[in-house]
N, C-alpha and C positions, 0 to 999 in steps of 0.2 A: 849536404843533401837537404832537399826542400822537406819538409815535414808535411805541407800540404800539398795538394796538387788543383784545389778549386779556380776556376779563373771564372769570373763575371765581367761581361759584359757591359759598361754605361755608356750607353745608346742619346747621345745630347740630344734633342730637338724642344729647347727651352726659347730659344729667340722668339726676336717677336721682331725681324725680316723687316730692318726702315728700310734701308737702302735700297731694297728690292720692291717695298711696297704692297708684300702682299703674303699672307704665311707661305717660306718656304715649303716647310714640312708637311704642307698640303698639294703643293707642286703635281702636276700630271704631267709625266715625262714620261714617252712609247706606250700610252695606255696604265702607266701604271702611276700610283701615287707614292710622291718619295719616300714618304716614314714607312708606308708599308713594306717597298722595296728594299730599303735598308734592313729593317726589324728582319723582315724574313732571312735576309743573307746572316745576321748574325744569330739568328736562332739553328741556324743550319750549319752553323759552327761546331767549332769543340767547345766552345763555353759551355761553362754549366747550368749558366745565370745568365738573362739577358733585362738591366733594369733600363727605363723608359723613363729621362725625367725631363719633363713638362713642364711648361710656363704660361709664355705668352699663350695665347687659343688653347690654352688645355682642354675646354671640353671637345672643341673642334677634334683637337687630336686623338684625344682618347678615343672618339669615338669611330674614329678611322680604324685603328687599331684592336678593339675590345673583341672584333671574336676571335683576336688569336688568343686572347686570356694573358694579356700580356701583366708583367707585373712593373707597375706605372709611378713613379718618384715625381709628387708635386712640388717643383720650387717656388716657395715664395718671393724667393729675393732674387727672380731672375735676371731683374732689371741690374743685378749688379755683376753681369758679366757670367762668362763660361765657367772662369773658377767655383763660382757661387753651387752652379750646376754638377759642376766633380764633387764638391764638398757634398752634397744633398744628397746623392747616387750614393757616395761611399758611404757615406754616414749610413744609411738603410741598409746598404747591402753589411756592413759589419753588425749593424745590430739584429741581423737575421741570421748572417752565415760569418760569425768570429773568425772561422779559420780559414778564411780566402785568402790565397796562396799571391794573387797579383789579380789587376785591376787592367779591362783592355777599354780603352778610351774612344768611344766611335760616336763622326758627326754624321749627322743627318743629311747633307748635304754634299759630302763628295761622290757622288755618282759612279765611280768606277772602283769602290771598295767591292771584293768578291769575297765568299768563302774561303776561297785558296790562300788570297791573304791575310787574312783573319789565322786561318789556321797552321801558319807560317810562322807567324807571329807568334802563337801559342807555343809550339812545338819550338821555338826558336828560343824561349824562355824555359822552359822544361829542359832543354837536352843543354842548356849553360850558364854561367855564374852570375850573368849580368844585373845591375839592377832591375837593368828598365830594356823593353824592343823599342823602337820605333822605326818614322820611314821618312824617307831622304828625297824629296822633292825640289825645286825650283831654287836651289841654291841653299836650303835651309832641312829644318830635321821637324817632324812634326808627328800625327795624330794621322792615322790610328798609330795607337801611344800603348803599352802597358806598361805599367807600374810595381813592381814585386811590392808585397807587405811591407817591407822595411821600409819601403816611403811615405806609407800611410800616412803618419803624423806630420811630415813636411807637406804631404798635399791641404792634410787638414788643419793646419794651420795659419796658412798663405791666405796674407790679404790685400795679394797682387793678381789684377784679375791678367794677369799672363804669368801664373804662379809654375804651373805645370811646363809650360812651355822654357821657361827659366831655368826649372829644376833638370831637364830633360838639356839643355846647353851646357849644366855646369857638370851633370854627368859623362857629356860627352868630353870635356876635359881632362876626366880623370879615368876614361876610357873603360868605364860602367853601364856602356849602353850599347847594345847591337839597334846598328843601324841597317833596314832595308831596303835597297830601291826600291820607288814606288813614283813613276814619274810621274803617272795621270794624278797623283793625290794631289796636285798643283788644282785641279779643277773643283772648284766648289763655285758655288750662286749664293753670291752676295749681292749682286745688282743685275737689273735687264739686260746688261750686256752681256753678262757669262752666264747667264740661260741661253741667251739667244745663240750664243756660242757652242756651246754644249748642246742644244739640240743640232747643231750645222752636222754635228760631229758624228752622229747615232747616225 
């Protein structure tokens, strides 16, 4: 039986967007701006916690964000990759709330994350023994990701910046991980073409 039931949320939007050329997480997509769009779907989760950690344009970002009163994790080493990012979120969220129960890992960038599965994902960990949820896209297993506590120190430790991504293949070996479909999670904007794409699609 789990002893906690806390789940927080770390909401990535640390990049600093070459390939695309220009802040993601500032993106206007249907009227709306992507961090906002995201932040709001995971605060209208079950999570308890939703952390925001920021990098590249952090004031930019912040201040897109600030009047939900978001509570905002600045990485300084963002240039060293997404791990760098989990490592800076978790690290804050344990020195505020010790007893979080698991860790649900969400980027800024895939577009057609909703509440329903965020909240799937929760509830998918809660009602079973697994270590870890994730979601099962374009041939591979990925993000949105959660983490139960027992992995904590293997995430904070990894100084491979596809640390998480790693741990989450070598669970699914030993058959530790519930995996979801999630077939739109293939769509994230990394370059002008898959915005370009992604707006065809709305």
């Amino acid at each position: 039986m789990k002893t906690s039931s806390k789940i927080a949320i770390i909401l990535l939007a640390a990049g600093g967007s070459t390939r695309l050329g220009r802040p993601k997480q500032l993106l206007e997509i249907n009227g709306e701006i992507l961090i906002q769009r995201i932040y709001k779907i995971c605060t209208q989760s079950q999570a308890d916690v939703v952390v925001v950690v920021t990098g590249s344009n952090h004031n930019e970002v912040e201040k897109v964000i600030q009047p939900a009163h978001p509570v905002i994790t600045y990485n300084k080493n963002w240039k060293n990759g997404m791990m760098s990012s989990i490592q800076a979120g978790l690290e804050d969220i344990l020195l505020k709330q010790p007893d979080t129960a698991a860790v649900l890992i969400v980027l800024c960038d895939q577009y057609f994350i909703n509440i329903s599965l965020l909240n799937t994902i929760i509830q998918q960990f809660k009602q079973n023994d697994s270590l870890a949820v994730c979601c099962s896209y374009d041939n591979t297993i990925g993000v949105p990701a959660l983490y139960s506590a027992t992995l904590f120190h293997k995430l904070l430790i990894s100084n491979d910046k596809k640390g998480a991504k790693k741990l989450l293949l070598s669970l699914q070996q030993t058959k530790n991980v519930k995996v979801l479909d999630f077939p739109k999670g293939k769509y994230d904007i990394d370059t002008i073409n898959q915005l370009e794409n992604l707006k065809q699609m709305l």
